[in-house]
gemmi code that builds the backbone of each chain (N, CA, C; Angstrom):
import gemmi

chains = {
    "A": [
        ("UNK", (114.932, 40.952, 81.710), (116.299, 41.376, 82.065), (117.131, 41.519, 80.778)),
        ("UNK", (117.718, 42.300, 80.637), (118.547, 42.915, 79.146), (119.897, 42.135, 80.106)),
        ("UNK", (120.613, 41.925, 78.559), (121.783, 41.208, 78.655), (123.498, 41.724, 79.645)),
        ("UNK", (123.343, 42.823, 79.672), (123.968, 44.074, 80.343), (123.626, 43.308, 81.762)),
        ("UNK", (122.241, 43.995, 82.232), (122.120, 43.216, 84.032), (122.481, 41.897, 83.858)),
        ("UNK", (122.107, 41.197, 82.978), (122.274, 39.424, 83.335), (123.905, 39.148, 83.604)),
        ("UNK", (124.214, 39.839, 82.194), (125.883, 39.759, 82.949), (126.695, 40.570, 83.751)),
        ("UNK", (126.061, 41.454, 84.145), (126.347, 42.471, 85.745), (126.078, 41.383, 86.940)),
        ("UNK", (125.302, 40.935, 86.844), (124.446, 39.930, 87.761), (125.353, 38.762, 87.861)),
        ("UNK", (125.880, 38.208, 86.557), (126.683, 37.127, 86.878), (127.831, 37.390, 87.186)),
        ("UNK", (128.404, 38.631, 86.665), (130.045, 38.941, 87.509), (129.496, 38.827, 89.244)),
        ("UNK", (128.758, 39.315, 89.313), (128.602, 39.561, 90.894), (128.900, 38.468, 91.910)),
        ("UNK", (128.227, 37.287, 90.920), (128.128, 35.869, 91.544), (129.097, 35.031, 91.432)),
        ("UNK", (129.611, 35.579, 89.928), (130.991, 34.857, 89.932), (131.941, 35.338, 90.862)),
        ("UNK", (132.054, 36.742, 91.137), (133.286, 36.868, 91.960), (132.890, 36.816, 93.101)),
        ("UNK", (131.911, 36.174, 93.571), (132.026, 35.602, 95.124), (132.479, 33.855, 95.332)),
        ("UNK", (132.423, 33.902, 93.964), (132.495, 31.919, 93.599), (133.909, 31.568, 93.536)),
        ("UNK", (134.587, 32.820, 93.122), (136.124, 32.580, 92.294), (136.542, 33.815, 92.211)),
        ("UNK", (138.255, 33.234, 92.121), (138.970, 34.444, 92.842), (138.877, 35.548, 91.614)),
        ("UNK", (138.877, 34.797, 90.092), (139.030, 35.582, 89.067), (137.427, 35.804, 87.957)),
        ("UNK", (136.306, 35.983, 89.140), (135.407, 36.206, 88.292), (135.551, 36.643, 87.172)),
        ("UNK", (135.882, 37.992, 86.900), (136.009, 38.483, 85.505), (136.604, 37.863, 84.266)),
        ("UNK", (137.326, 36.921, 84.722), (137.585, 36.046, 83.409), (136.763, 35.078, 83.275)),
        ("UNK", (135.764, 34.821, 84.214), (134.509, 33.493, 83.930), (133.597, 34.656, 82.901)),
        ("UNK", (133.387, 35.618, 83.607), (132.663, 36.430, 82.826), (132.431, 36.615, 81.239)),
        ("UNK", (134.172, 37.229, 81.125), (134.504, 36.929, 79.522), (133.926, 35.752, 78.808)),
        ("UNK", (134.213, 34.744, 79.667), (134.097, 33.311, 79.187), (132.909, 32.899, 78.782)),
        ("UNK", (131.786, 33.406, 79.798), (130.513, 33.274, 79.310), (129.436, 34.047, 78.439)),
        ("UNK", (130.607, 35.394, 78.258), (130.078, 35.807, 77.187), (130.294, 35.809, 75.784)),
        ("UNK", (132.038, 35.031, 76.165), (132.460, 34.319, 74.858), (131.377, 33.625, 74.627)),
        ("UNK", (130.559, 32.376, 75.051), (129.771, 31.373, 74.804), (128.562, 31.848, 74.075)),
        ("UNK", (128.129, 33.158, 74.673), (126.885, 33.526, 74.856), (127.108, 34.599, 73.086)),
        ("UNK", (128.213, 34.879, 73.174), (128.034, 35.541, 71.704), (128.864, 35.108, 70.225)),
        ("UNK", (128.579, 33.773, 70.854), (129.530, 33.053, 69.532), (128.237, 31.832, 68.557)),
        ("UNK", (126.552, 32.595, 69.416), (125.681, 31.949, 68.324), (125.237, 33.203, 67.506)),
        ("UNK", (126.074, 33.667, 66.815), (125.915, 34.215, 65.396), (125.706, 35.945, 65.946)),
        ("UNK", (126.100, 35.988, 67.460), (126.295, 37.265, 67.552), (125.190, 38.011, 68.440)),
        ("UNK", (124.258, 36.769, 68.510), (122.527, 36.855, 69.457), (123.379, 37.071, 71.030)),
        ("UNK", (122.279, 38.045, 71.617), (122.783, 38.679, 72.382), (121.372, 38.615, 73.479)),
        ("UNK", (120.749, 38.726, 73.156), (119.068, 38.677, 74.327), (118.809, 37.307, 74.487)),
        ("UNK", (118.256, 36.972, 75.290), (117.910, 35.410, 75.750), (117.204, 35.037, 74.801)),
        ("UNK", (116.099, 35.775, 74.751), (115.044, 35.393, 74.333), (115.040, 35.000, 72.468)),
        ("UNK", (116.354, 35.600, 71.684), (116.577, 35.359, 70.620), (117.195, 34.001, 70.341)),
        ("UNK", (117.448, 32.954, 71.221), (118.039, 32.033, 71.214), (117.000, 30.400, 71.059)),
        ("UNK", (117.411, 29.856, 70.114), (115.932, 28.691, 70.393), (115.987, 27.878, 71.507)),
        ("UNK", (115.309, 26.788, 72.211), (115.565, 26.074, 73.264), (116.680, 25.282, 73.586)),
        ("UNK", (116.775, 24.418, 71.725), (118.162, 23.615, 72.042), (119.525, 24.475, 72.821)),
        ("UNK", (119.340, 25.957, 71.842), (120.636, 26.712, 72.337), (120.858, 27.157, 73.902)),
        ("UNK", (119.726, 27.307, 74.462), (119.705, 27.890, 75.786), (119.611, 26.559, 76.693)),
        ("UNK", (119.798, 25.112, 75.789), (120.055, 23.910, 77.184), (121.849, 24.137, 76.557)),
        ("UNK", (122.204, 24.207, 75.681), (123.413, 23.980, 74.889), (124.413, 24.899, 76.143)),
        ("UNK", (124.152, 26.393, 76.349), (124.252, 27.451, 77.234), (124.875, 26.776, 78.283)),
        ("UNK", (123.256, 26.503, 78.823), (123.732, 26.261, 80.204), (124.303, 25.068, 80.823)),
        ("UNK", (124.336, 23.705, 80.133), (125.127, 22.458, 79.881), (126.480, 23.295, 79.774)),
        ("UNK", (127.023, 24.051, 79.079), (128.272, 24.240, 78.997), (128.789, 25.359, 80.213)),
        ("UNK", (128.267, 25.764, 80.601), (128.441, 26.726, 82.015), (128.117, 25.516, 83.182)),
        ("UNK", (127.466, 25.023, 83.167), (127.472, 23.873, 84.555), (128.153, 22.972, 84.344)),
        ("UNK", (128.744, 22.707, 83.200), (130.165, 21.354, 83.120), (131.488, 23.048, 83.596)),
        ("UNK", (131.476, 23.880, 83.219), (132.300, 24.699, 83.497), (132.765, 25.012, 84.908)),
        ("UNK", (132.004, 25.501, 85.554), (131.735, 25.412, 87.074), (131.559, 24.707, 87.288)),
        ("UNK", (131.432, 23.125, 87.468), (132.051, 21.929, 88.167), (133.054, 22.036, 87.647)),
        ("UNK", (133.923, 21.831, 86.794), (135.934, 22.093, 86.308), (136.541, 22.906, 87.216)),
        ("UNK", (135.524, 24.527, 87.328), (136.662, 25.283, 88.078), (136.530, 25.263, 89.524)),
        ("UNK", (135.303, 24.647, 90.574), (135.398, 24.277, 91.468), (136.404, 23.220, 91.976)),
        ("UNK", (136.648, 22.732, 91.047), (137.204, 21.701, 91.565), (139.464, 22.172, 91.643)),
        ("UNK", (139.343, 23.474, 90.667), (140.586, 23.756, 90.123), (140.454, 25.344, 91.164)),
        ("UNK", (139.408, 25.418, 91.823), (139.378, 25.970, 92.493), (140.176, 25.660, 94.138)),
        ("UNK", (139.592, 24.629, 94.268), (139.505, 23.623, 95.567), (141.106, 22.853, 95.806)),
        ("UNK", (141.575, 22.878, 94.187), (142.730, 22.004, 94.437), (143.872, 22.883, 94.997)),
    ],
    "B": [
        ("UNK", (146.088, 1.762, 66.600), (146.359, 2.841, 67.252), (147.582, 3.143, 67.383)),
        ("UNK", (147.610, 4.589, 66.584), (148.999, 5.173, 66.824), (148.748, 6.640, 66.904)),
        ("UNK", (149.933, 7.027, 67.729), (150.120, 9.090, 68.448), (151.227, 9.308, 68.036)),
        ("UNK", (151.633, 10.344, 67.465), (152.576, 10.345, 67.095), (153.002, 12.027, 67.681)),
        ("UNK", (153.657, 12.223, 68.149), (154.175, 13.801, 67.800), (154.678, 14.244, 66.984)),
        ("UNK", (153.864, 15.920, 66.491), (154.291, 16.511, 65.686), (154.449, 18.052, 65.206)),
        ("UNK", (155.191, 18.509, 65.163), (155.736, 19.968, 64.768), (154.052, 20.475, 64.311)),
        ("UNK", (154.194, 21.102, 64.766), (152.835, 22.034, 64.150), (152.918, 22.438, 62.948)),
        ("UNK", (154.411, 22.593, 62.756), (154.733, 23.464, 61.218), (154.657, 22.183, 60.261)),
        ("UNK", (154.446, 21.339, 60.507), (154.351, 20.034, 59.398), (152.706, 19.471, 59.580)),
        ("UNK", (151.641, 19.905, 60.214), (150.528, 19.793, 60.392), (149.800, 20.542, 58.681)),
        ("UNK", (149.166, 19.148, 58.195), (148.548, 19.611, 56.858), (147.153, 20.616, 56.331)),
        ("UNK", (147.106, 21.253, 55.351), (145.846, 21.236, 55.327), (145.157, 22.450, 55.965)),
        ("UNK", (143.668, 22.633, 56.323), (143.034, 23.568, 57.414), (142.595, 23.120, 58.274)),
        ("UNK", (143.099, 21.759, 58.224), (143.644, 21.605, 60.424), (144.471, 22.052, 60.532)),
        ("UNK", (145.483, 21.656, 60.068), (146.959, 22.299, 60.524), (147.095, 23.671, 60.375)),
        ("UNK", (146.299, 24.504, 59.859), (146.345, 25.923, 59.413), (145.754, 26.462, 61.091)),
        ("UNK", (145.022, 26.122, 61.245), (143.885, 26.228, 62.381), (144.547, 25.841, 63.774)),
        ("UNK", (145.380, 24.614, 63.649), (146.370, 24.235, 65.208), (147.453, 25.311, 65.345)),
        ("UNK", (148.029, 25.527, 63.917), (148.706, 26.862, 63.841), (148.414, 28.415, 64.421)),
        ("UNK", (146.885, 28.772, 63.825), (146.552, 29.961, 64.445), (146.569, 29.901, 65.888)),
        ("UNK", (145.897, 28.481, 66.393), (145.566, 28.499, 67.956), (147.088, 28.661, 68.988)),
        ("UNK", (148.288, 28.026, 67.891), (148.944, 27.863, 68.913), (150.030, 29.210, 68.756)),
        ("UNK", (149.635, 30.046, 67.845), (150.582, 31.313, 67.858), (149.708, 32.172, 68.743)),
        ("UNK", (148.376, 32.104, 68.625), (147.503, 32.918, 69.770), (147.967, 32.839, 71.277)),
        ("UNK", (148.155, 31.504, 71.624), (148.620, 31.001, 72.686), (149.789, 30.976, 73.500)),
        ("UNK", (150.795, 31.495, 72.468), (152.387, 32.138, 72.494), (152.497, 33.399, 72.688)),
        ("UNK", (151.325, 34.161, 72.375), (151.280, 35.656, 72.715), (150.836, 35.863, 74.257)),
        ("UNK", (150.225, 34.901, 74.842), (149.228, 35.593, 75.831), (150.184, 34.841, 77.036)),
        ("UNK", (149.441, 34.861, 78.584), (150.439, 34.535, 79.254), (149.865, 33.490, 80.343)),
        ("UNK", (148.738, 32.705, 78.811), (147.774, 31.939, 79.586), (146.643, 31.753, 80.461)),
        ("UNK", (146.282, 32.701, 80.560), (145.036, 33.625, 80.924), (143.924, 33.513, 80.033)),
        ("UNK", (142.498, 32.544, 79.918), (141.499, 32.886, 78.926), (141.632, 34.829, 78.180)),
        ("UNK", (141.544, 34.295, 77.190), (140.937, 35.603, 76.435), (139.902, 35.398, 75.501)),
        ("UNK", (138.692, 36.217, 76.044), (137.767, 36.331, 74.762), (138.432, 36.223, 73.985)),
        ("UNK", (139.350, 36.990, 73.016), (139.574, 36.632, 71.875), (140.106, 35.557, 71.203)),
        ("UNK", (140.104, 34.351, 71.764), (140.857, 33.182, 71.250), (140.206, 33.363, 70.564)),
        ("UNK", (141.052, 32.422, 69.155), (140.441, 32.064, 67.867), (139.786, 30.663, 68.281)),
        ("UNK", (138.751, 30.547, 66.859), (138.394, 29.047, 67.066), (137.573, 28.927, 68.082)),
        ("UNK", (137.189, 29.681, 68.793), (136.261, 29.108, 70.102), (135.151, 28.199, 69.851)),
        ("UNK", (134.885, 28.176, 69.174), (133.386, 27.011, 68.624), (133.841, 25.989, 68.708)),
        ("UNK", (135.126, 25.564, 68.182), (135.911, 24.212, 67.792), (136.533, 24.064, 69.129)),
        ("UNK", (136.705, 24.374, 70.150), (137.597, 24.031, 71.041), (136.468, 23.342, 72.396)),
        ("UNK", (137.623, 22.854, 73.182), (136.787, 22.140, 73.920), (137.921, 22.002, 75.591)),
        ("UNK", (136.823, 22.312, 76.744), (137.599, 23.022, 77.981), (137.913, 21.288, 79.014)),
        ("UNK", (138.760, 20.937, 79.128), (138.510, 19.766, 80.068), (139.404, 20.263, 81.772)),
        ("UNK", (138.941, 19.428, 82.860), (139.847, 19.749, 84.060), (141.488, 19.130, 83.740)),
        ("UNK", (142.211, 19.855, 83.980), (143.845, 19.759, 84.179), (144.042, 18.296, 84.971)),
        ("UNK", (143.252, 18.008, 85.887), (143.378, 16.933, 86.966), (143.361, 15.931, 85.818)),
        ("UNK", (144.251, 14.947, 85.348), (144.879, 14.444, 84.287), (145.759, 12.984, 84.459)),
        ("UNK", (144.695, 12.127, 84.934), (146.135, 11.005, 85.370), (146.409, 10.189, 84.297)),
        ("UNK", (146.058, 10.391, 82.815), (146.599, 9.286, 81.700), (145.587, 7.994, 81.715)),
        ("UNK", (144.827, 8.070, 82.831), (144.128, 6.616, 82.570), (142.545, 6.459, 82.017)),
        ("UNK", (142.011, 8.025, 81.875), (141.013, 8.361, 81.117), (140.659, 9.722, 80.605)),
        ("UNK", (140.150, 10.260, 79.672), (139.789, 11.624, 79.371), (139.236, 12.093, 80.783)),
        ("UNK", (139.867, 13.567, 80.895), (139.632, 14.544, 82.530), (137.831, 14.842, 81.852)),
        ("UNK", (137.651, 14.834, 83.284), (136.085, 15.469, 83.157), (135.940, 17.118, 81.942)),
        ("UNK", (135.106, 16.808, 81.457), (135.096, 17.728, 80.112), (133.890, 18.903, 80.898)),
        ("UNK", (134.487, 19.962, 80.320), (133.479, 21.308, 80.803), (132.940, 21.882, 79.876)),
        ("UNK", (133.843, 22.967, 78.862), (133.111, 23.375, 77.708), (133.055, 22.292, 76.398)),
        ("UNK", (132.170, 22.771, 75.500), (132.472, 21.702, 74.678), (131.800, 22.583, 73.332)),
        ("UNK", (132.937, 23.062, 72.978), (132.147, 23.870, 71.159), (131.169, 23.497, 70.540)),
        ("UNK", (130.708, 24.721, 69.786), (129.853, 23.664, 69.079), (129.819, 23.129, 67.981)),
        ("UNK", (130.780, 23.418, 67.009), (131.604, 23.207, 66.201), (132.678, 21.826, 66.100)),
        ("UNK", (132.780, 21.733, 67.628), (134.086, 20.853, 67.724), (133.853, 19.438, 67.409)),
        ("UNK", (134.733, 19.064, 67.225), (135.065, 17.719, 66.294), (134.214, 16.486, 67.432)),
        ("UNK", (134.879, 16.516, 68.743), (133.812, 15.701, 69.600), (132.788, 16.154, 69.229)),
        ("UNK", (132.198, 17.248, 69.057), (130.146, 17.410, 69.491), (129.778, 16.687, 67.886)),
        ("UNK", (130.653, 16.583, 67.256), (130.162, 16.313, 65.678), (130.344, 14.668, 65.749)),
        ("UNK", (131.603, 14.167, 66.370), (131.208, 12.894, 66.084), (130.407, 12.182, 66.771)),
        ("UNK", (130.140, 12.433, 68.102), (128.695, 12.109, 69.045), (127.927, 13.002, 69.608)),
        ("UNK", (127.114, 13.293, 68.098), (126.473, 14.460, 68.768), (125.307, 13.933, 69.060)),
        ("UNK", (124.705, 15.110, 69.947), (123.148, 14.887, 70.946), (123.148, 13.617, 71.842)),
        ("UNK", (124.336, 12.544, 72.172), (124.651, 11.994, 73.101), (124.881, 12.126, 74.508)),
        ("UNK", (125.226, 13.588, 74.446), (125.418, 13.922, 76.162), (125.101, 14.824, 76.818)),
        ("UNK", (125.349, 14.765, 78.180), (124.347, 15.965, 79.188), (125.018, 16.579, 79.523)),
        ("UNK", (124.726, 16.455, 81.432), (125.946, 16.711, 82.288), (127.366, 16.525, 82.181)),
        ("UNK", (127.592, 14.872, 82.060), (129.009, 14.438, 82.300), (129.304, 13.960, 81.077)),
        ("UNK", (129.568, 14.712, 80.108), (130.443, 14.270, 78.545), (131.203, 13.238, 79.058)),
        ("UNK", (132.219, 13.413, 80.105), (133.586, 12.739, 79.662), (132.680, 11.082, 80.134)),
        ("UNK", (132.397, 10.616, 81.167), (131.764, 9.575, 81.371), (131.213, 9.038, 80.623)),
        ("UNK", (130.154, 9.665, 79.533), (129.575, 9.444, 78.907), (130.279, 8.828, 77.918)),
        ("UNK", (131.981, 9.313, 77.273), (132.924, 8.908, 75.977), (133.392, 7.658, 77.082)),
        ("UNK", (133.317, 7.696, 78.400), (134.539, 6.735, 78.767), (133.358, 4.979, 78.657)),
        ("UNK", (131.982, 5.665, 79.145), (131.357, 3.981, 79.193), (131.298, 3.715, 77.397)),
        ("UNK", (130.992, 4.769, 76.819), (130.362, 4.529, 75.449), (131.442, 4.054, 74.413)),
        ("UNK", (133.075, 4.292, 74.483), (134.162, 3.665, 73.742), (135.161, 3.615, 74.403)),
        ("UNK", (135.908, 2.810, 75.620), (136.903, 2.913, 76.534), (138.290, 2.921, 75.576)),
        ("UNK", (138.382, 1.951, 74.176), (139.321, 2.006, 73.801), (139.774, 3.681, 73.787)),
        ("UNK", (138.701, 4.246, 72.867), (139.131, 5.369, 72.806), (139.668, 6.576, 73.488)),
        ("UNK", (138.821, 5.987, 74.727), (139.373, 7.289, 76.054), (141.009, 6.823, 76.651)),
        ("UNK", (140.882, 5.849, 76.601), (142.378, 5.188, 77.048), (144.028, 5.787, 76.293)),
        ("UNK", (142.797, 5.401, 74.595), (143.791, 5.992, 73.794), (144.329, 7.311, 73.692)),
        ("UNK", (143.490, 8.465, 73.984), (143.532, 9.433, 74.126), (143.854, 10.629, 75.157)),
        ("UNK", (144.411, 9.676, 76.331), (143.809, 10.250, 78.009), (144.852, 10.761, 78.036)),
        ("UNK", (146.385, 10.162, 77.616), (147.911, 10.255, 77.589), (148.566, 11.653, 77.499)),
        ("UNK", (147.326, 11.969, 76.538), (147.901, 13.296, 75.901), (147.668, 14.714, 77.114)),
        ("UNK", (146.595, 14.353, 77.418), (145.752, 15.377, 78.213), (146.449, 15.359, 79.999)),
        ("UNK", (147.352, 14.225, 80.579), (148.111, 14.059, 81.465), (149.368, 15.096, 81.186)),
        ("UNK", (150.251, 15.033, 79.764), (151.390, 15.756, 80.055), (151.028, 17.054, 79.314)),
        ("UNK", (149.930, 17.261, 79.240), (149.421, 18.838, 79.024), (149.120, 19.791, 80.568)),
        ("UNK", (148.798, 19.025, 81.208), (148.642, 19.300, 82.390), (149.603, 19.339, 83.299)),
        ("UNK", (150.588, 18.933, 82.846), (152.271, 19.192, 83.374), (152.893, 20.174, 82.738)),
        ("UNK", (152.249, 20.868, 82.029), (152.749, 21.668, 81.420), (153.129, 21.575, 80.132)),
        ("UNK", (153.289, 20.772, 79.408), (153.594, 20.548, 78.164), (152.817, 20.993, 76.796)),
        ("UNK", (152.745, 21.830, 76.018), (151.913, 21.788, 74.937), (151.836, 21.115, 74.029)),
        ("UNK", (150.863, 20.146, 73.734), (151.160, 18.915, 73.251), (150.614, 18.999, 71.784)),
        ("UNK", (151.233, 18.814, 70.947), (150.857, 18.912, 69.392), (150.649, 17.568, 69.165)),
        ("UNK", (149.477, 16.646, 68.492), (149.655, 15.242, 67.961), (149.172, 15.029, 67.276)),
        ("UNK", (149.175, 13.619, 66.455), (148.620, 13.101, 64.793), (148.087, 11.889, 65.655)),
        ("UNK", (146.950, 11.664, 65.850), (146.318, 10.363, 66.418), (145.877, 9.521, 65.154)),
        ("UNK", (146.040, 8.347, 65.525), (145.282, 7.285, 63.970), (144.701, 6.343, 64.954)),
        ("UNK", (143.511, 5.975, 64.687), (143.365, 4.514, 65.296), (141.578, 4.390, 64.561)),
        ("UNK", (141.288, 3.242, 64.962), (139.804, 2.633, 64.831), (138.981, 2.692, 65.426)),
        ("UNK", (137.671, 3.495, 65.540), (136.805, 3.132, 66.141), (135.577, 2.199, 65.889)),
        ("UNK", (134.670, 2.039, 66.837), (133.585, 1.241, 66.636), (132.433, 1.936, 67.219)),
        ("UNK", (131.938, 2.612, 66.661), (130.355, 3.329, 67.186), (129.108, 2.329, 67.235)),
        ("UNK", (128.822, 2.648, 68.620), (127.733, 1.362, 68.670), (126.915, 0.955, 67.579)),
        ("UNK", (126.920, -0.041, 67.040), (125.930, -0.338, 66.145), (127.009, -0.633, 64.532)),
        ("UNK", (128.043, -0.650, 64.640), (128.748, -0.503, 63.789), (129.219, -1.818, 63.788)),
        ("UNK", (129.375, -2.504, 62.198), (130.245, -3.719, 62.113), (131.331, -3.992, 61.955)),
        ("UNK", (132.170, -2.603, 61.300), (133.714, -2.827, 61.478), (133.922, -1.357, 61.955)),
        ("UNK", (134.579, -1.357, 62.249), (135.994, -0.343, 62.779), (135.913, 0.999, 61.762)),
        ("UNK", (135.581, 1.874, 62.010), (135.997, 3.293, 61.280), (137.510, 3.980, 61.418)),
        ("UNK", (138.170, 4.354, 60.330), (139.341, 5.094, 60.257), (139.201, 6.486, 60.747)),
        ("UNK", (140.001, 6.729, 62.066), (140.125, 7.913, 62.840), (140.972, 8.566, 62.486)),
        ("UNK", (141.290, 9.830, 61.817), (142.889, 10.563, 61.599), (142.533, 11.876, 61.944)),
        ("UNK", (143.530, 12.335, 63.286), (143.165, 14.035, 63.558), (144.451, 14.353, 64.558)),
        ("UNK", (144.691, 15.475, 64.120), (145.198, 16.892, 64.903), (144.827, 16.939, 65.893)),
        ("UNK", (145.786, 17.465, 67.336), (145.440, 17.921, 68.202), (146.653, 18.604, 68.615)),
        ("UNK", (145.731, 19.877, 69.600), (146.396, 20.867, 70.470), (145.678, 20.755, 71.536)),
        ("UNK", (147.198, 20.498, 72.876), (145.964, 20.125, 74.247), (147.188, 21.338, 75.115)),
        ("UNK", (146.906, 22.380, 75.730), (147.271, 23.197, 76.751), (146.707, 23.432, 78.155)),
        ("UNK", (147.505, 24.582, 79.111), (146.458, 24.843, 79.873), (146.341, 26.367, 79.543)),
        ("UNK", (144.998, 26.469, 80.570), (144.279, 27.568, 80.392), (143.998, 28.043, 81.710)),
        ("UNK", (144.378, 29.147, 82.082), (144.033, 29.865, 83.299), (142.285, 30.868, 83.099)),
        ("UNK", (141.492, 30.016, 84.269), (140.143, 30.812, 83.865), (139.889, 31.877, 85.140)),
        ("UNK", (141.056, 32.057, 85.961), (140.852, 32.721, 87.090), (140.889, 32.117, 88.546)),
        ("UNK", (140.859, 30.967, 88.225), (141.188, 29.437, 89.473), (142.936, 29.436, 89.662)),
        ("UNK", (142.942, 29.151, 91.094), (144.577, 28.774, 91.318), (144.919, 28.015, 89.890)),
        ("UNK", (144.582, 26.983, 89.687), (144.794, 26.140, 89.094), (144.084, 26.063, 87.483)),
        ("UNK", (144.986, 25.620, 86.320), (143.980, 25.645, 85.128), (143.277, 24.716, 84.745)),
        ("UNK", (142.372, 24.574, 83.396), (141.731, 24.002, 83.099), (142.943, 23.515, 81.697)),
        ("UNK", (141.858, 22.691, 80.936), (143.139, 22.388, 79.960), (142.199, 22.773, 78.275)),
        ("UNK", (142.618, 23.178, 77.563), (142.193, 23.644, 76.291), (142.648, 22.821, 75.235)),
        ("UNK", (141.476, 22.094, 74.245), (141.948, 21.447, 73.328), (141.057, 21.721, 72.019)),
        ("UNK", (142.216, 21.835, 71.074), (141.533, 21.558, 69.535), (141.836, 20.551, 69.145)),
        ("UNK", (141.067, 19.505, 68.775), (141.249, 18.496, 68.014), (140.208, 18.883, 66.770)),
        ("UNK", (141.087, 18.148, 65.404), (140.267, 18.493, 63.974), (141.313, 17.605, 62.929)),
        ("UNK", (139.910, 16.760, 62.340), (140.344, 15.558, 61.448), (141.330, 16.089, 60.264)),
        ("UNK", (142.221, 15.121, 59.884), (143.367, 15.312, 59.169), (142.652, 15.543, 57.880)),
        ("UNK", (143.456, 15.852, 56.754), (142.923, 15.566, 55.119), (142.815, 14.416, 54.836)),
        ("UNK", (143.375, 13.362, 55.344), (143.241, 11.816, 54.916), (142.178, 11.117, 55.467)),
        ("UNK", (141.750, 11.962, 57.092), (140.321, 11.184, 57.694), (138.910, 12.526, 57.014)),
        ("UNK", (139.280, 13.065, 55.893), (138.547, 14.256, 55.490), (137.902, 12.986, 54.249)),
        ("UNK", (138.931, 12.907, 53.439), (138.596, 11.898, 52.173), (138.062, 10.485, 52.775)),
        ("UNK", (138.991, 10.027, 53.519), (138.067, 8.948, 54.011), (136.407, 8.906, 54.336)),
        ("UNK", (136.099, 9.548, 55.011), (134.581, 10.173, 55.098), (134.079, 10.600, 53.963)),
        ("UNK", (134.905, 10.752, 52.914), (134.056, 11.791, 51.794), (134.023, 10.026, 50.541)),
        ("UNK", (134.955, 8.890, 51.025), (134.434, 8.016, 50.438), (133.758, 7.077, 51.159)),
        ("UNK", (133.398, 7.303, 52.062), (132.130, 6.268, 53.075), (131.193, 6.746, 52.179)),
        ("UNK", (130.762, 8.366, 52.631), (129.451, 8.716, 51.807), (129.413, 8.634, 50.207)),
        ("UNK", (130.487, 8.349, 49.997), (130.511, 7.960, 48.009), (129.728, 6.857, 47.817)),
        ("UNK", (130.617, 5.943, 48.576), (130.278, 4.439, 48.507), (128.799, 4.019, 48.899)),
        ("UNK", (128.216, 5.100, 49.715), (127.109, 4.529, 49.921), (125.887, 4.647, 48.791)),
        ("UNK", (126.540, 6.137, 48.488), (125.665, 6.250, 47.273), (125.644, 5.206, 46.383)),
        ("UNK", (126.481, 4.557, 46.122), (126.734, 3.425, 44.887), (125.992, 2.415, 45.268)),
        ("UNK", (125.828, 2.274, 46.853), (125.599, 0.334, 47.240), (124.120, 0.154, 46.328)),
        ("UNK", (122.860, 1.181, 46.388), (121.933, 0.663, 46.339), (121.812, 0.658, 44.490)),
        ("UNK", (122.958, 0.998, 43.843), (122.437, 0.806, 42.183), (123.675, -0.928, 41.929)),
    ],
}
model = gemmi.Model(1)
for chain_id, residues in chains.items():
    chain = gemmi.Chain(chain_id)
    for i, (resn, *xyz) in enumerate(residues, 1):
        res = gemmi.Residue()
        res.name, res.seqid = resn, gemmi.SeqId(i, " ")
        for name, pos in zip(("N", "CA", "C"), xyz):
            atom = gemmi.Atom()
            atom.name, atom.element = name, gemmi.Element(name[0])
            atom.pos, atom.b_iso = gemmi.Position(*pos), 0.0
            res.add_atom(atom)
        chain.add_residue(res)
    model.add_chain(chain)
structure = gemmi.Structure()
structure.add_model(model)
structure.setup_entities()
């Protein structure tokens, strides 16, 4: 999956999750392109891709909950 | 332990250069994440839900930022739990700020105090900057955005721990 569908794929999911998907979106691609500009999964070493997704699943528990309130 | 408030424009150094950029970025926009914040590596996302009596559950966490550097590879899932069993003084000390940020307040501060990292026999000198806001990520409700980054005086301090150590063994 090229980086384009993955994050087509995640707007999709985000905006059924939250009212303002498109700004989670940004957000995770802020994350996703602030290791030196790497952009494909697969260019990323392991630590970085637990680093990733640790910071997107502490994220989404925050906005569920800022969701909910 | 002492907090002090303080003018951003009297914040020293390239922390204070850096609390500066974040918080003129933050004056432009209308609180709404933007990709383009500055600093994103260094910053760190916690929930708004904020009662003063411990650091709010932590979400993003830079990688750059001053927390991931001073306990780093310590945590998983739940950062904030993780700072609250592992140094309570510190979360206590710190929780205050992150309550009237979440009321709205943008909170500029000079924190000083001591810590004790497990395994440690005395007390380390803490000195740092902080900017704690909120942040709208698309939720009714925001999250809260913080830079914290050590002063010039907890810069040298560290730069004579590692002096000194060099010396102990001649």
């Amino acid at each position: 999956m090229d980086i384009q569908t993955f994050l087509n794929e995640e707007a999709d999911i985000y905006a059924d999750m939250f009212q303002g998907g498109f700004v989670i979106r940004g957000f995770v691609r802020t994350v996703i392109e602030s290791y030196d500009g790497k952009s494909d999964w697969r260019d990323f070493t392991a630590n970085e891709r637990n680093e990733i997704l640790l910071n997107c699943h502490r994220m989404i528990g925050l906005l569920l909950e800022a969701e909910r309130a | 332990m002492h907090i002090k408030r303080i003018d951003p424009a009297n914040m020293k150094g390239w922390a204070g250069r850096y609390i500066q950029e974040l918080d003129d970025f933050l004056r432009h926009t209308n609180g709404v994440f933007d990709p383009h914040i500055p600093l994103f590596d260094r910053l760190v996302f916690t929930s708004a839900t904020a009662t003063g009596d411990h650091i709010p559950q932590i979400g993003y966490v830079g990688r750059t930022s001053y927390i991931k550097q001073v306990m780093e590879g310590q945590f998983g899932g739940d950062f904030a739990s993780s700072i609250r069993s592992q140094d309570p003084q510190f979360d206590q000390a710190v929780a205050g700020g992150f309550a009237r940020a979440s009321q709205g307040d943008r909170v500029f501060e000079l924190v000083e105090m001591e810590v004790s990292p497990p395994g440690a026999l005395t007390g380390i000198p803490v000195s740092y900057y902080r900017l704690i806001d909120r942040l709208w990520l698309g939720t009714p409700r925001p999250v809260l955005v913080n830079l914290t980054l050590p002063t010039a005086a907890q810069f040298h301090e560290h730069q004579f721990l590692l002096d000194r150590e060099h010396l102990w063994p001649n």
